[in-house]
N, C-alpha and C positions, 0 to 999 in steps of 0.2 A: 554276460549272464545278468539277468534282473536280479536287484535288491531285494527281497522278499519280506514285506513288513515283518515278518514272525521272526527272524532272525537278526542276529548281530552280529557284527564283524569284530571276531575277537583275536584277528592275526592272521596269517597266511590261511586257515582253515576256518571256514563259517562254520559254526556249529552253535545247534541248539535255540531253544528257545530264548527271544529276548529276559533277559531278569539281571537281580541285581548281584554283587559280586564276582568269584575267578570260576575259574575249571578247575579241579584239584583230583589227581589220579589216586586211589583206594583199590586194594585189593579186594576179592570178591571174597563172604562170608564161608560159599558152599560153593563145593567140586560146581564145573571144572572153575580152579582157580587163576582167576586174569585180573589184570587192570581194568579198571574202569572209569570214563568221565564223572564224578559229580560235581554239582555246581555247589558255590558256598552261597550261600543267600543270608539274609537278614537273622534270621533264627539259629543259624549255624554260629555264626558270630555272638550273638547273644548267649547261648548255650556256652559256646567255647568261652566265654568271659566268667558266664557263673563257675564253670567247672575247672578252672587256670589253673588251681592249683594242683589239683588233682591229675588233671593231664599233666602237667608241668615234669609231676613226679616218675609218672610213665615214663616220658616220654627221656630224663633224666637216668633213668631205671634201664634204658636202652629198646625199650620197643620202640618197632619199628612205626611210624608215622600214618605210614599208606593202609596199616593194618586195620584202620577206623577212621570213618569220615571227622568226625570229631578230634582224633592226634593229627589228624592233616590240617586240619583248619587250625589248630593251635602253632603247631610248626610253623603251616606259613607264615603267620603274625611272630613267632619268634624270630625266625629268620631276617626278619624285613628288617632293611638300613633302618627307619626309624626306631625300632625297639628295638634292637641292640644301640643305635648311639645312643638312649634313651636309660640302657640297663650301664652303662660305659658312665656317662655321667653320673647314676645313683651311686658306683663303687666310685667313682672321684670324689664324690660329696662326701661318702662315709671316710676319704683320708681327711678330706678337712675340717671333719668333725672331731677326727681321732686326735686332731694336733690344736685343737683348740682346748681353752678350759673346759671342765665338765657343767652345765646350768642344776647348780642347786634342785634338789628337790623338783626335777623335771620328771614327766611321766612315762620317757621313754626306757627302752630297755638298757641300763649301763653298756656302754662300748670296752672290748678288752682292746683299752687304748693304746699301751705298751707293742702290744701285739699286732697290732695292727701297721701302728707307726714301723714296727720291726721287719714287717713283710711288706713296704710302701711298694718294692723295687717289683715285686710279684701283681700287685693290684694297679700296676702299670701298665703292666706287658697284658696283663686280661684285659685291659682295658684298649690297647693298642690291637688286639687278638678281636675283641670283640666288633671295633669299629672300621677293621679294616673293608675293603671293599671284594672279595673277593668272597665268593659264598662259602657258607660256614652248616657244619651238621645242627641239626636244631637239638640234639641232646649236650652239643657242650654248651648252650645257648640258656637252656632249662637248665641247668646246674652249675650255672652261673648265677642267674634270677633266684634257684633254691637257696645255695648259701649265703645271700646275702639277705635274704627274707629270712632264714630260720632262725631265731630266736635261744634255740637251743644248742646250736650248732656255734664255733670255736669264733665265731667272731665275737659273741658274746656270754658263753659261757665260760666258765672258767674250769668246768668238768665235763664236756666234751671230750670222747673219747677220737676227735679224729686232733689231725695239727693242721694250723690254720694254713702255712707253708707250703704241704702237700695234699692239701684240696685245692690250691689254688695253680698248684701246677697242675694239679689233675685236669683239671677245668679247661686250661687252659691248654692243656693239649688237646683236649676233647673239641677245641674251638680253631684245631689246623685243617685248612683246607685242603690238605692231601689225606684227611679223615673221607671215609667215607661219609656224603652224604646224609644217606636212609640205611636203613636198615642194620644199624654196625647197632653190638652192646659195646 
């Protein structure tokens, strides 16, 4: 079978027109409701970066991924080996920040140092959890990246209604591969 300039060979199936980025399967908005190919492209990406947090939170929240071209394209990036080893090193850094002196008069948000050092044994195992190789649902992946980002949340506040302990086992069972995939809350 000839090559067809217009096409790209993206795996056992040619499909589509040549362009840049994956395939990424979305359910369809309106009856009848199916899977569908779309492509991720340049803007897709760009979009999904402006709006990280946002989806992040979604997607943490437990919707399902496929349900918008945008949680799919965030997912995928969360997913990928680089951005979890990537989220894996940010929570090692924050133990060895926690075990070091605090920098005077720094801009940063105080670390609940104590705390942190006190649940080392837990921001291992999410760390071991996050980096293993083996695929991982993208909502314990987002809420992983959430509580390490939140500001107001038990890493660093000291009236945070959740405990740091059991967010991070949350997390980090959110992050077994016998979880489902997609679509689990």
């Amino acid at each position: 079978m000839p090559h067809s300039p217009h096409l790209t060979d993206t795996g056992p199936d040619r499909l589509g027109p040549r362009t840049q980025g994956t395939l990424l399967l979305t359910w369809t908005a309106r009856p009848p409701v199916r899977l569908v190919p779309r492509r991720r492209g340049p803007w897709r990406r760009a979009v999904t970066r402006v709006l990280s947090l946002a989806l992040d939170r979604r997607i943490a929240a437990g919707q399902p991924p496929e349900t918008h071209p945008l949680l799919a394209a965030r997912a995928e990036h969360l997913v990928s080996p680089a951005a979890r080893r990537e989220l894996a090193r940010q929570w090692e850094n924050l133990v060895t920040q926690a075990v070091r002196s605090p920098v005077p008069r720094s801009p940063r948000t105080p670390l609940r140092r104590g705390h942190i050092v006190a649940v080392e044994g837990e921001i291992h195992t999410l760390c071991e959890a996050l980096a293993q190789t083996a695929p991982v649902p993208a909502q314990g992946v987002a809420a992983a990246g959430l509580l390490l980002g939140d500001g107001t949340g038990p890493l660093f506040n000291t009236r945070a209604p959740a405990d740091l302990r059991d967010e991070l086992r949350k997390v980090t069972r959110q992050l077994d591969p016998a979880s489902p995939l997609a679509g689990a809350a």
